[in-house]
C-alpha positions in Angstrom: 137.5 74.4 123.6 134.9 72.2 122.1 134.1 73.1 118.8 131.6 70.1 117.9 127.7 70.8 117.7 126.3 69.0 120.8 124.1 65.9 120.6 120.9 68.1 121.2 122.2 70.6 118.3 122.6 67.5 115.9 119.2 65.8 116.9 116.9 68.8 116.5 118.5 69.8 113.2 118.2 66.3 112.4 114.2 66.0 113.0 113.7 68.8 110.8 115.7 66.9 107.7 113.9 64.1 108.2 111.0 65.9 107.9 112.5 68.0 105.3 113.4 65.0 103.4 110.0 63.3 103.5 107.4 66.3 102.5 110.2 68.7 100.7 111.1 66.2 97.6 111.7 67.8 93.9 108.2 66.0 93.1 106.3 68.5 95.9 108.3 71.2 95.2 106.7 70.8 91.5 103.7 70.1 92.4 103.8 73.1 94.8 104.8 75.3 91.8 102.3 73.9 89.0 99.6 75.2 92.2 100.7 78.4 92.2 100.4 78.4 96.1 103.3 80.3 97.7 103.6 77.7 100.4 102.4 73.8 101.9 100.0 74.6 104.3 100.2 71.2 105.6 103.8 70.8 105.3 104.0 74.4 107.2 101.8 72.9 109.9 104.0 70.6 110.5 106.6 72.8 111.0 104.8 74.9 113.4 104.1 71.7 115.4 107.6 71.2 116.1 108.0 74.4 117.6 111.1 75.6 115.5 109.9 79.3 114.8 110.3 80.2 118.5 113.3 78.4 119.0 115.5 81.9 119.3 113.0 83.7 121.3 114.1 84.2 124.7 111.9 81.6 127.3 110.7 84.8 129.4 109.1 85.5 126.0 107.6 82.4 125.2 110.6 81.0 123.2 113.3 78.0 123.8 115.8 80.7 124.3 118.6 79.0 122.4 121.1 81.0 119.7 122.3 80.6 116.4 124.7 78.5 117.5 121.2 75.7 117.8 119.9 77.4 114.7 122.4 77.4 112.1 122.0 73.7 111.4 118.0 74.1 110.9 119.0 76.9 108.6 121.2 74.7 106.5 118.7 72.3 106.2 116.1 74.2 105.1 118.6 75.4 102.0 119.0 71.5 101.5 115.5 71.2 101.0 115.0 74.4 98.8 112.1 74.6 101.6 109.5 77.5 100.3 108.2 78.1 103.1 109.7 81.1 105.6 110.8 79.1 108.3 114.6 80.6 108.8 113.6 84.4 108.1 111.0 84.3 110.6 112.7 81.9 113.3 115.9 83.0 112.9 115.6 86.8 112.5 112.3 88.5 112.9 111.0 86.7 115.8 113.9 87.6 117.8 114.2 91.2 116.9 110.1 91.6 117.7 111.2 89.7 120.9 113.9 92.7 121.8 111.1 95.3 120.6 109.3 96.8 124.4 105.9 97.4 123.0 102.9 96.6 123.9 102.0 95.8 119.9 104.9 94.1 119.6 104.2 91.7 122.6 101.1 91.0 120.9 102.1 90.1 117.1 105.0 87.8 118.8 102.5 86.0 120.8 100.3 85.8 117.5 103.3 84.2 115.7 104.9 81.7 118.6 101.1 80.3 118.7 101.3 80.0 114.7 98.5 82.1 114.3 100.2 84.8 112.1 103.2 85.3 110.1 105.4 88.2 109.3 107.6 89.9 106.6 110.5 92.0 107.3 111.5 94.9 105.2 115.0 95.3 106.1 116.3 98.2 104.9 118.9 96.3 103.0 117.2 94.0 101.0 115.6 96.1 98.0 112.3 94.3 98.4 109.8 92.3 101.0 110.2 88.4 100.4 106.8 87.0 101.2 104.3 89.6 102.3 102.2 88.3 100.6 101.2 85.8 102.7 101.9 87.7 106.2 99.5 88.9 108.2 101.2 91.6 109.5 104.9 93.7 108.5 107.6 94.9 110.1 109.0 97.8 107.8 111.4 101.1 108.4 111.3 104.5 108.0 113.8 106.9 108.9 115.7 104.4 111.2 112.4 103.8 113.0 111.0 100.8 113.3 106.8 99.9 112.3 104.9 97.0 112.6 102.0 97.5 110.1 98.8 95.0 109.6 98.8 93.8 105.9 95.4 94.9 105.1 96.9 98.4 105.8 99.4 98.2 102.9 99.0 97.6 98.7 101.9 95.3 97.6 103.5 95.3 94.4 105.1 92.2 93.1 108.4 92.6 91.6 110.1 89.8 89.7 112.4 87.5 90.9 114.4 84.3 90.1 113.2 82.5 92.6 109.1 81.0 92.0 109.2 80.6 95.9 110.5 83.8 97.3 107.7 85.8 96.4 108.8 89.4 96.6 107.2 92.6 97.1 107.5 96.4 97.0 105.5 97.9 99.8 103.6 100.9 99.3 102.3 102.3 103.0 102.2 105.2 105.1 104.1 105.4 108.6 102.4 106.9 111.6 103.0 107.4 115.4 100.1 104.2 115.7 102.1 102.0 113.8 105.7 103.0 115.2 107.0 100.5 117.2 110.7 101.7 118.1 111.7 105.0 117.6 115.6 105.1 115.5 117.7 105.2 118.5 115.8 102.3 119.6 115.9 100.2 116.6 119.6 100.8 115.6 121.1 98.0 117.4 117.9 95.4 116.8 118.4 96.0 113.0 122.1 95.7 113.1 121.7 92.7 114.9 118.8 91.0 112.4 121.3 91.7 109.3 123.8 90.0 111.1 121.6 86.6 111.2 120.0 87.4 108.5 123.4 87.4 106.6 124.3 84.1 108.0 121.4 82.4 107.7 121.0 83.1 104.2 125.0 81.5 104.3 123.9 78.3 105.9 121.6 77.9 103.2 123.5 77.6 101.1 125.8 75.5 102.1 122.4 73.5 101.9 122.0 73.8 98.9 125.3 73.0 97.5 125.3 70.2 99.7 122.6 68.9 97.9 123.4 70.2 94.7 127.1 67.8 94.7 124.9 64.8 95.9 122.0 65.4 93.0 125.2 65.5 90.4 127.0 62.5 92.3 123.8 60.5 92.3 123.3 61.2 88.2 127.4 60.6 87.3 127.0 56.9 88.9 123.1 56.6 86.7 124.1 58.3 83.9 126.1 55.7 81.1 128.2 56.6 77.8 129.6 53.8 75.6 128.6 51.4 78.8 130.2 53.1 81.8 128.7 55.3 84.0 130.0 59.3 83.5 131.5 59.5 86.9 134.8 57.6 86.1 135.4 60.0 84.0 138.7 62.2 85.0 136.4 65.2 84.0 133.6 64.8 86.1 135.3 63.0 89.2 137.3 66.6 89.2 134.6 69.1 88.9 132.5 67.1 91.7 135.9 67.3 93.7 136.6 71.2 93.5 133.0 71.9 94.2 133.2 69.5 97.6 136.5 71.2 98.3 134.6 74.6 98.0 131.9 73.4 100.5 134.4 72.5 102.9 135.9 75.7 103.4 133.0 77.3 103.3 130.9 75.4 106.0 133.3 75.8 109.0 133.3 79.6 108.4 129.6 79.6 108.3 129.5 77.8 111.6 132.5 80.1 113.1 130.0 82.9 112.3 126.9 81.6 113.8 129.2 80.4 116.9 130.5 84.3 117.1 127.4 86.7 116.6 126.3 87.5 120.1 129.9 89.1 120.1 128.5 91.4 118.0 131.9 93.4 117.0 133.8 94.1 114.4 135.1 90.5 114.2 132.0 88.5 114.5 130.8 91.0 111.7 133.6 90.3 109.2 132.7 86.5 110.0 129.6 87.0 109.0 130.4 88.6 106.1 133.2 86.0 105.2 130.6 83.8 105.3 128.3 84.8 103.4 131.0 85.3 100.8 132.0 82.1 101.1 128.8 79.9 101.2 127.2 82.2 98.3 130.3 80.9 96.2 130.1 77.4 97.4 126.4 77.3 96.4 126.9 78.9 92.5 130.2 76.5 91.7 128.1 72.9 93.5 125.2 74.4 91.0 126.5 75.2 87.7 128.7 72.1 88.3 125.7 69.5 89.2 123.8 71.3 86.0 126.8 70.8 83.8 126.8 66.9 84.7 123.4 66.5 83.7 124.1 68.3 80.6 120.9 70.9 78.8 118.5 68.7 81.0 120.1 70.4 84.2 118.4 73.9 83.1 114.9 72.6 83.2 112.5 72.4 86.2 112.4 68.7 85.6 115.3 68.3 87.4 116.0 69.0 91.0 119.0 71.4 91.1 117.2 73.9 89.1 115.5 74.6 92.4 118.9 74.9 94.3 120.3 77.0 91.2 117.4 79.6 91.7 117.5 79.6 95.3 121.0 80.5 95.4 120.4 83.4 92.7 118.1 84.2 95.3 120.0 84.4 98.4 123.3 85.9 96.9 121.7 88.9 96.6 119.8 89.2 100.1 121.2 90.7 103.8 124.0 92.2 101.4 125.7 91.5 98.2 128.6 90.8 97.3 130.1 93.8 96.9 129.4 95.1 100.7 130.0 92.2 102.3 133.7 92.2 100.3 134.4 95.9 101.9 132.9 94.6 105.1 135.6 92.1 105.4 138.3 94.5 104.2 137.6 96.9 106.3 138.0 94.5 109.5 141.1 93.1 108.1 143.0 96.6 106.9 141.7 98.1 110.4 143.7 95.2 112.8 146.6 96.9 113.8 148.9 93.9 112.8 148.1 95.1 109.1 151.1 95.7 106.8 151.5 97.7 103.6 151.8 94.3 101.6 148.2 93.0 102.8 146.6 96.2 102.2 148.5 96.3 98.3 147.0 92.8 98.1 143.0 93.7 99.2 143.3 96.6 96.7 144.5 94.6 94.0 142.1 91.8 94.8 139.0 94.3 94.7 140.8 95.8 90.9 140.8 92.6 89.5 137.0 91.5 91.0 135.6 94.6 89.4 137.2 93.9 85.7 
């Protein structure tokens, strides 16, 4: 079996860093903030012109019809970039559930959104609050297990606080009706399950973006930065922390791309993998960015420097498509339910959740 991303998977992923890279810097992400605009318009533009936000619709739907598999890498290179904009909510997981939503309203805000006419938010029912509705044009909420797809004039938005400048969020007050159902609960079941499955692993191969960049930020300064005439980074210290947080990334980032590889399974398996990777990559992302703030010393807890953004961002995405907590029981409950369990590994995973809760 060939585990290896293809050449197309690597040269897609690799336009959109290179784009990423040229109109995503620290410098616009500042500027961008000192605006108080939610988003690039231009930068977004160009994004749109690439075609990236249908790339998981199926083609008999006006999409490229590929899998997560093809979008995991985008995915992590948007969390490289700390890109504001919604790129891998909407292509990887509300396009394709309004693609696997039969409805003639549906049909229509899909169509709206391949032609970059419109955007969407998505209030999944397990994130607490709507990340950018303020800038959709339309929103795809629940109620009761059914699904509703509601035009954002039709709502009155309340913004709620959050660590991140450029996830603006949202607490949607609205009223559900048969007009704006779009899938009744039996219906929408399985598309929702499916969207927190991406969603979960999306949010994962962000950020192992962003401690990606996070270690090369904090690499970058150690070989600048110079005390008593040497640079910081031959120090024992330093050369260590940079180490354990690279080491981190490493186990995490396989695991990520195990769970993209394995969602269309879409059992109990392929859920614990996405779980385990969002464990994983969440952890990844909080050691590369308290470590790249501690080797830039106080300076690393101010917007003038660049990992503030990937510190936020992970603050951000830790606590989206599941915390820690549920994805923890989600991957104990896979692993005691395998009929190869023993009494010892089960003695262990309660022992392990006693000491994570003191």
């Amino acid at each position: 079996m060939d585990f290896a991303f293809s050449d197309e998977q690597q040269a897609i992923a690799e336009v959109v860093r290179n784009l990423l890279r040229a109109e995503c810097s620290g410098a616009d992400l500042r500027r961008l903030m000192d605006s108080g605009q939610p988003r690039d318009d231009a930068r977004w533009r160009q994004i749109l012109d690439l075609g990236l936000t249908g790339i998981m619709v199926p083609e008999d739907r006006g999409g490229l019809g590929l899998d997560e598999t093809d979008f995991v890498l985008i995915a992590q290179a948007c969390g490289h970039a700390a890109l504001p904009e919604p790129l891998v909510e909407l292509a990887g997981v509300v396009l394709p559930l309004l693609a696997a939503i039969d409805h003639p309203r549906a049909a229509e805000e899909l169509e709206r959104a391949l032609a970059g006419e419109a955007t969407l938010a998505f209030g999944h029912p397990s994130n607490p609050f709507v990340a950018d509705a303020d800038t959709a044009k339309a929103l795809l909420l629940v109620h009761d297990g059914a699904l509703h797809l509601v035009e954002r004039a039709d709502v009155d938005l309340v913004a709620q606080p959050g660590v991140d400048p450029f996830r603006r969020l949202s607490r949607v007050v609205w009223t559900p009706s048969a007009k704006t159902r779009v899938a009744d609960a039996r219906t929408a079941a399985p598309v929702l399950a499916a969207a927190f499955e991406r969603g979960a692993v999306f949010a994962a191969a962000q950020c192992i973006g962003l401690a990606e960049r996070s270690v090369e930020l904090a690499v970058d300064y150690a070989r600048e930065r110079t005390q008593f005439g040497k640079p910081i980074g031959v120090n024992q210290a330093v050369k260590h922390l940079l180490a354990t947080a690279q080491v981190r990334i490493e186990f995490a980032r396989p695991v990520v791309f195990a769970a993209a590889a394995e969602r269309a399974a879409d059992n109990a398996l392929s859920r614990a993998r996405a779980s385990h990777a969002k464990l994983a990559a969440a952890e990844a992302a909080s050691l590369a960015a308290r470590t790249a703030i501690q080797v830039h010393g106080a300076m690393g807890y101010s917007w003038e420097v660049d990992v503030h953004f990937l510190l936020k961002r992970g603050l951000a995405l830790a606590g989206v498509w599941g915390d820690e907590s549920l994805h923890r029981a989600r991957v104990k409950a896979c692993a005691l339910a395998s009929p190869d369990t023993d009494h010892s590994f089960a003695w262990a995973a309660q022992k392990e959740d006693a000491a994570h809760a003191a």
